[in-house]
Every structure is written in C-alpha cells, then in structure tokens.
N, C-alpha and C positions, 0 to 999 in steps of 0.2 A: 844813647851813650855808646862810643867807641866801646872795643873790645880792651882788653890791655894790651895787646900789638900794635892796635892801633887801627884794628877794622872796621869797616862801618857794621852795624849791630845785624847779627843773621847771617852772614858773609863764612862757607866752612872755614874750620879748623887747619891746617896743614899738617901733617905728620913733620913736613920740619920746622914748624912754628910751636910743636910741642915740645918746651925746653925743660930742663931739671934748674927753676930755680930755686934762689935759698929759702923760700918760705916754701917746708913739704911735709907741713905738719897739719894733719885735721881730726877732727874726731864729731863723734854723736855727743849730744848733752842732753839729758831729761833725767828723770828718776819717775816710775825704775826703770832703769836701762839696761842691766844681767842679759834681758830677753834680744834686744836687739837684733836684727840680721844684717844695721847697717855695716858693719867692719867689713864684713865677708864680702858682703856686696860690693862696698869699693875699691876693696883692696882688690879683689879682679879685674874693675874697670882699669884702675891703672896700671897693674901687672901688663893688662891689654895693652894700654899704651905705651908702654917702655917704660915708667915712671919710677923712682924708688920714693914714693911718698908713705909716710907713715898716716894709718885711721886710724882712731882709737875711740875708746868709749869711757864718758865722763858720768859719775851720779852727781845731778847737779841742782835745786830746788831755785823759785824763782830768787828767794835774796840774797842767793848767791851770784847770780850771773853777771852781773855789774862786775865786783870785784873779780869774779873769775877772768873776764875780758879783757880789765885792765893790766892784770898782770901776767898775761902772756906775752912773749921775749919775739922777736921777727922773724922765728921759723914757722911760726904758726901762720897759715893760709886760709881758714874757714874751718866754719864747723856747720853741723846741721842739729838742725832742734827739732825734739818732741815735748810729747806732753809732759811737765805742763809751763813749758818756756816759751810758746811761740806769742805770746802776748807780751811775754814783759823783753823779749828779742825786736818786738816791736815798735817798742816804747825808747829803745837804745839805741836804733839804726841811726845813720848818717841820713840816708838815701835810703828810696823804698823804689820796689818795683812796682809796675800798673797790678800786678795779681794782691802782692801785700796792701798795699793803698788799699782797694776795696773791700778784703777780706778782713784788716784788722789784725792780719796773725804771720808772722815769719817765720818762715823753718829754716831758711838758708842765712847763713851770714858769710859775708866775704870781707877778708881784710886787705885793705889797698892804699901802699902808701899815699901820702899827701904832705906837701908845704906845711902842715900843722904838726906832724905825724904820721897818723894811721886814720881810714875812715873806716866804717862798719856799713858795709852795703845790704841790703835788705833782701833777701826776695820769698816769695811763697812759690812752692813749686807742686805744692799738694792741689791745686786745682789742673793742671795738666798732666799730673799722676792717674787721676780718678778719671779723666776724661779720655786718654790716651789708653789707659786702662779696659776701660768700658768699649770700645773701639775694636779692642783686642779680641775679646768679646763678641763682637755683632752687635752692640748696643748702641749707636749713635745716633738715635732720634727720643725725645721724649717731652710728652707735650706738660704731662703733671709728675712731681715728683714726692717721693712719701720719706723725710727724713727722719732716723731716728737720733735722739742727743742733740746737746745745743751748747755744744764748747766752740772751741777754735776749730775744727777740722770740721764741725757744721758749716761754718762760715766760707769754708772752701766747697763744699759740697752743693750750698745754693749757688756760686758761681757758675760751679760744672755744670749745673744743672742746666743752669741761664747757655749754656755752650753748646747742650743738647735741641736746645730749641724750647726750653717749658717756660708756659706761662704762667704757672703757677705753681706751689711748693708749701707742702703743712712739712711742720717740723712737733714732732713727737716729744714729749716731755715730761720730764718727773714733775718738775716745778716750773710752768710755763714764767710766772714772771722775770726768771733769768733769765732766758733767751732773749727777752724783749730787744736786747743788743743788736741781734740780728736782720732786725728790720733795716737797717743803712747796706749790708750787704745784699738784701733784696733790691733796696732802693736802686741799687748801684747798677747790679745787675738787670733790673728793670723787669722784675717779675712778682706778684703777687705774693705776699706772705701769708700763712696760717698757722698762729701756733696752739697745739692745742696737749690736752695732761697725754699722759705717753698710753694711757690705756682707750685715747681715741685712734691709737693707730692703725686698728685693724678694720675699724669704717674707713681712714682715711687712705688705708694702701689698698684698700678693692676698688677704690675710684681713680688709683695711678698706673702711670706705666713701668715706674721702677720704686721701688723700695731701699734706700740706701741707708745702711746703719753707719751711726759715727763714733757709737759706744766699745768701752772699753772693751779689749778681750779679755773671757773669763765672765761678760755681764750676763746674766740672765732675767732680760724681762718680763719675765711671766705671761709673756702675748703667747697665744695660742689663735695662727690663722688659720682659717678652713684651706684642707689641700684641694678645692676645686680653685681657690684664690691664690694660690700658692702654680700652680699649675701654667696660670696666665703672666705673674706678675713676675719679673727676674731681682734677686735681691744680691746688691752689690753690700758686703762687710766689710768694713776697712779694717776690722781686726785679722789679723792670721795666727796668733798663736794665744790658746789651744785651739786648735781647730779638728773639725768643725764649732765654730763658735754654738752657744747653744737655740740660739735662733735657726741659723745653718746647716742644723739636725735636721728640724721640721723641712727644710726647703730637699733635703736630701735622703727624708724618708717618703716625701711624695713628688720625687721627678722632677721638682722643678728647676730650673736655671738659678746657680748659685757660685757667685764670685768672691773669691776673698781678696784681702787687702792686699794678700804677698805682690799683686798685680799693681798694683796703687802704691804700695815701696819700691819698687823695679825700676816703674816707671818717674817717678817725681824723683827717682835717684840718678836717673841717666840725667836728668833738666839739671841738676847738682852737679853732677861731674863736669859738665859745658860751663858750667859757674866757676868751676873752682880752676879748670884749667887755661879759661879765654877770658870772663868774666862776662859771655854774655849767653843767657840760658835759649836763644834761637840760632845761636851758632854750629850744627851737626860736629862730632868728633870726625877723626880719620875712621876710616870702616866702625861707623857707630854699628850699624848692626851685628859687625864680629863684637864690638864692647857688649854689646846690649847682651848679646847671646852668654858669654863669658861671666857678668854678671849673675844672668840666670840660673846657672848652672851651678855655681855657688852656692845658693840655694835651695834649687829643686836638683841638682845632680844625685 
C-alpha cells in the first residue's frame, strides 16, 4: 500500500513532504498507563521533525476502546496501544499489517480518511522493536528461544524470534492452557512450539540461546537460574520499569548479558513515528538516526 503522499511503500521520507496536517493529535492508550515513557518519546521524535503534534496518554480498558475511537473529532491521527488493548485494537482495525495478521495483536493504530469516513489501519510494530532491539545488542542469530508469558507481546516475540533464525521456541507459563492461542503464531512463523508451566523454564532456558521475558514489570517469578546458566545465556525483558526487573537482578549479580525493554520501546516507537507521519512503517524519516538519537535521550538523558 502507497504511503499517504502517495509513494510506493519503503520509499524515504522528504523533510519537505513532512507537512503540519490538521490531524496532529496522538496519544498512548492502556491502563495503567501513569508509567509510560511513550509521550516523552514522541514528543522528541517530532520536536525532531519540526512537527507541533500533540501525544498524550489515555487510561483506557478493553470496553472502552470502541466507543473511545468513535468519538474522536478529525484532529486525532493515531494512537498507540499497550497492555491490555492490543487484542481488542485488533478486533476493530479496518486493514491489518503482515506483522499484526500473524501476531493477533496491534499496537499501532492509524486513522485515514476514506469515501466512508475514517479507516482504522492496523499495525504491530512490537515484533521489529524486539528484533531491531536485540541487533542493537549483538544478538542477531538464535537457533532456540525460551519465552516467558503468553499474552499478546508473547505473540510478537515468537515472531522475532522466527527473524533470528529459531527453529524452535518453549513458552513458559503459569497456566499453559492459555497460551495454547499461540500455536497460529508459531504456525505462522514456521517454527516449532513448546508450551510448558513456567516453573519448566529453567530446564528449558539451559537448552536456549536467548531467554526473552514478556511478563509484566514489577513480576516476580520465583525462577531461580543457576549463574554458570545465567553466564551463557542473554535475557532480553521487555519490561523497563522497575528496573532492574526482579529476574534482571539474578542476570546482573552474576555478569550476565542483560537487556531491558526501554530498547524494545525506542525502537517499535521509531516504526510508529514512520506510521503516523507517511503511513508506511518501512519508509526511514529525514535524518531518522538524529530522531532515533533525540528520542533516546528523552529517556536515558
């Protein structure tokens, strides 16, 4: 699909094709949302840009989102979703992207007029947060992956994972038979599932190459790995605040390589900002890496 200028999909940005239209309204929506760093974050990306758009942060539960959507006026441009809306953001899109199609779960939404109205376009950008992420890192190869949690942002995490190269992926569990959803995003991906109760994760992350948690921050799952296994194995958290998460402790009282999420919001926030400003997330900004930088700063400054 064309950009909204009208270019074909991938094709940069222009710094003069970066205009002030009248939709310059966005925001976060989840609950709880207080914690967020999305605002800060974008509100520098488009400071960067020349932009006067307003973010903002919405508490917002799933039976609310419907009616929230509807009754937003034509300054509104997008918003982005956390937990626990990227399912039923899902369920409401117009259009979906190839990441949301196989993941199940959207965190982006973009609004773009149409002959009807308005459409709701879809996309997941949390699977090339975590991969672009992990890259940043040193981490771009992995043949097995050990996940922990089995919500929506597991769903993107088997993806990445499928992006790394693994053929196969346990997913750690309180109550395995919820995850069982999961298996379509394997399917998808084309990599082998395994789900098993979350206190097999310490057999199943000494047989991987990376350890990725998908649990909330703040969780403490009473796994306790040995640091000669801690030592080999790099654990990517997609939580960042409290940090260190209390897994992240153990990874960082015995040396090991230990990633937090803030990296995995940075980045699936840049693929956001190419959304909301072109409408296509493989379109680069003008000097994206002065935005990227800008962003970061915002929050690690």
């Amino acid at each position: 699909m064309a950009g909204l200028d009208g270019r074909a999909p991938g094709v940069p940005v222009s710094a003069a094709a970066v205009s002030q239209p009248a939709q310059n309204r966005l925001a976060v929506l989840g609950s709880p949302i207080a914690h967020s760093q999305s605002p800060a974050i974008h509100a520098a990306a488009y400071a960067a840009l020349g932009l006067d758009w307003d973010y903002d942060r919405v508490e917002l539960t799933e039976p609310e989102l419907a009616g929230f959507l509807a009754a937003r006026g034509p300054e509104w441009r997008g918003f982005s979703l956390t937990m626990p809306l990227k399912t039923e953001a899902f369920a409401l899109a117009d259009e979906l992207d190839q990441a949301a199609r196989a993941t199940g779960a959207v965190n982006t939404l973009l609004l773009t007029p149409s002959p009807g109205g308005r459409r709701l376009r879809g996309f997941n950008t949390d699977v090339a947060g975590i991969v672009n992420s992990l890259a940043q890192h040193g981490v771009q190869r992995a043949g097995s992956v050990c996940i922990l949690g089995g919500g929506a942002t597991a769903g993107s995490a088997i993806l990445a994972a499928a992006e790394l190269g693994a053929h196969s992926v346990t997913v750690a569990v309180r109550t395995p038979a919820k995850a069982a959803g999961l298996q379509r995003q394997a399917d998808a991906a084309g990599v082998a599932l395994r789900i098993v109760p979350l206190g097999g994760a310490v057999a199943a992350a000494s047989a991987s190459d990376l350890l990725l948690s998908t649990l909330p921050g703040g969780s403490d799952t009473g796994l306790v790995f040995d640091p000669g296994v801690i030592g080999g194995l790099p654990l990517y958290d997609v939580a960042y605040a409290p940090w260190p998460s209390a897994l992240g402790a153990q990874w960082q009282a015995a040396g090991g390589q230990l990633m937090s999420g803030l990296g995995m919001l940075l980045h699936q926030a840049l693929v956001q900002v190419r959304i909301f400003v072109s409408g296509d997330p493989h379109a680069p900004l003008p000097d994206e890496a002065g935005v990227f930088r800008a962003m970061a700063d915002a929050v690690e400054g």
